[in-house]
N, C-alpha and C positions, 0 to 999 in steps of 0.2 A: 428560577432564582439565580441571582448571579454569583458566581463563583469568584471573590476575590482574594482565597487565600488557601493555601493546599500543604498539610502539616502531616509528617508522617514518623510511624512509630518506627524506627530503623532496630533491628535483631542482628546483634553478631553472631557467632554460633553455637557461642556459651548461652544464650536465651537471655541475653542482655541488651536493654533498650538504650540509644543513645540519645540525651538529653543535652541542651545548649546552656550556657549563662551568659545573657547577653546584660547591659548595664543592672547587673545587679538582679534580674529577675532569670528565671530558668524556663526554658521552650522548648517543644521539639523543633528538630528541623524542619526548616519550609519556609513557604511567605509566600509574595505574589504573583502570579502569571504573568511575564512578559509579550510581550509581540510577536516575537522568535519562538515562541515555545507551542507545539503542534496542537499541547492537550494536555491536562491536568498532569497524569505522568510523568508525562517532559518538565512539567513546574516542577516534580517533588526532585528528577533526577539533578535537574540543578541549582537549586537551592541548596540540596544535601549536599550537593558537592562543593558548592560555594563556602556555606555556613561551615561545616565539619571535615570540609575534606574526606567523604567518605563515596565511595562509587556503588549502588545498587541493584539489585535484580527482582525480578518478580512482585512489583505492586501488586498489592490488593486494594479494591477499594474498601474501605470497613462504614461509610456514614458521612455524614457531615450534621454539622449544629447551625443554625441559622440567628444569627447574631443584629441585635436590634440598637439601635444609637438613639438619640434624639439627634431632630434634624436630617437624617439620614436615611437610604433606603434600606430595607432589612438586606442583608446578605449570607453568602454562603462560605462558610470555612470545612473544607473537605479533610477527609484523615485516611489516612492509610497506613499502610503495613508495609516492610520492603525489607527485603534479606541485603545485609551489609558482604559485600564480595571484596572490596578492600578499601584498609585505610590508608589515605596518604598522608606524604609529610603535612603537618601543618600551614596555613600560609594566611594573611590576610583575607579577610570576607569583601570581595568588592565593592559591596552596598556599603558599607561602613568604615574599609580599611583597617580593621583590627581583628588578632585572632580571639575568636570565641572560646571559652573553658567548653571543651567534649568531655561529655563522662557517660561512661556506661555501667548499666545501674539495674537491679530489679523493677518490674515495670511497679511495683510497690512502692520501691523508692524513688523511680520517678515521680510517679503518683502525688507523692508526698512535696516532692524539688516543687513540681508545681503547681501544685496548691490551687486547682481550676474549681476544689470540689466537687459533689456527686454528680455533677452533668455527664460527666465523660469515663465515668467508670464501665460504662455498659459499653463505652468506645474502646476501651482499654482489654477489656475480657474477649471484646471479637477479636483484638490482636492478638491477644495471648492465644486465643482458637485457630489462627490461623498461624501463628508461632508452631504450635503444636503439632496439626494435621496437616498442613501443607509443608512444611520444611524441615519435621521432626526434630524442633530443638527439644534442648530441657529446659523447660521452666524453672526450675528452684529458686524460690524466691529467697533462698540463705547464700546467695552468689553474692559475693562482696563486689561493689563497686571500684572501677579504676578508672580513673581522671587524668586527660593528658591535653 
C-alpha cells in the first residue's frame, strides 16, 4: 500500500506528546514524503522539524491506518514514536509559511485536541508503551500542558 503520509507521536522527557494547531484544527507532526527523503523516518525527522521545530531520535514504528476516499486509491498514513532531543527557536513552517501553535500535552489530552476517535487509541497506547519501556519516561497523565 502506498505510504503518503507519516505522523508521529514526539515525547519530551516529561512524558509529554507534542501536538500542532494548524488552521484551526490540531495534528501531530508530519505529513508527506518528499523525493529527498531516504524512507519514512527521514519524512517524520523533517516534517517535525519543519512543522514544530523540534529535532528527534529514536523512531519507532507503532502502525499505520489505511485511509479510504472516494475517487481515490486507499492509502497508507504511518505513526510512530520519537523521543524529542531538542527544541528550537520557533520559525515559519515552509509548506505554509507560518508558525504552528506547539503544545505539549498528556497523550490524553492530545487525544482529546484531536478528536480522530476510537481508531487510534490502540495507536496511542503502543506509544505510550514505547514512551515507557524504551525511553523510561513518566507517563502521568496529570502533567499540565504548555503551549509555545
Amino acid at each position: 500500500m502506498h505510504v503518503s503520509q507519516v505522523y508521529g507521536y514526539v515525547f519530551d522527557d516529561q512524558g509529554r506528546v507534542t501536538v500542532l494547531c494548524d488552521d484551526s484544527m490540531w495534528n501531530l507532526p508530519g505529513g508527506r514524503p518528499e523525493s529527498t527523503d531516504e524512507n519514512q523516518v527521514a519524512t517524520l525527522v523533517r516534517e517535525v522539524h519543519e512543522e514544530v521545530q523540534i529535532e528527534i531520535a529514536d523512531p519507532v514504528y507503532l502502525g499505520f491506518q489505511e485511509v479510504r476516499r472516494r475517487g481515490a486509491n486507499p492509502y497508507a498514513q504511518l505513526r510512530m514514536a520519537a523521543r524529542a532531543i531538542r527544541f528550537l527557536d520557533r520559525k515559519p513552517d515552509p509548506d505554509k509559511g507560518r508558525v504552528h501553535v506547539r503544545r505539549r500535552c498528556s497523550v490524553s489530552e492530545a487525544l482529546a485536541l484531536l478528536d480522530w476517535g476510537p481508531v487510534v487509541e490502540e495507536q496511542a497506547k503502543a506509544a505510550v508503551c514505547v514512551a515507557q519501556s524504551r525511553w523510561y519516561l513518566p507517563m502521568d497523565e496529570m502533567v499540565s500542558g504548555y503551549t509555545d
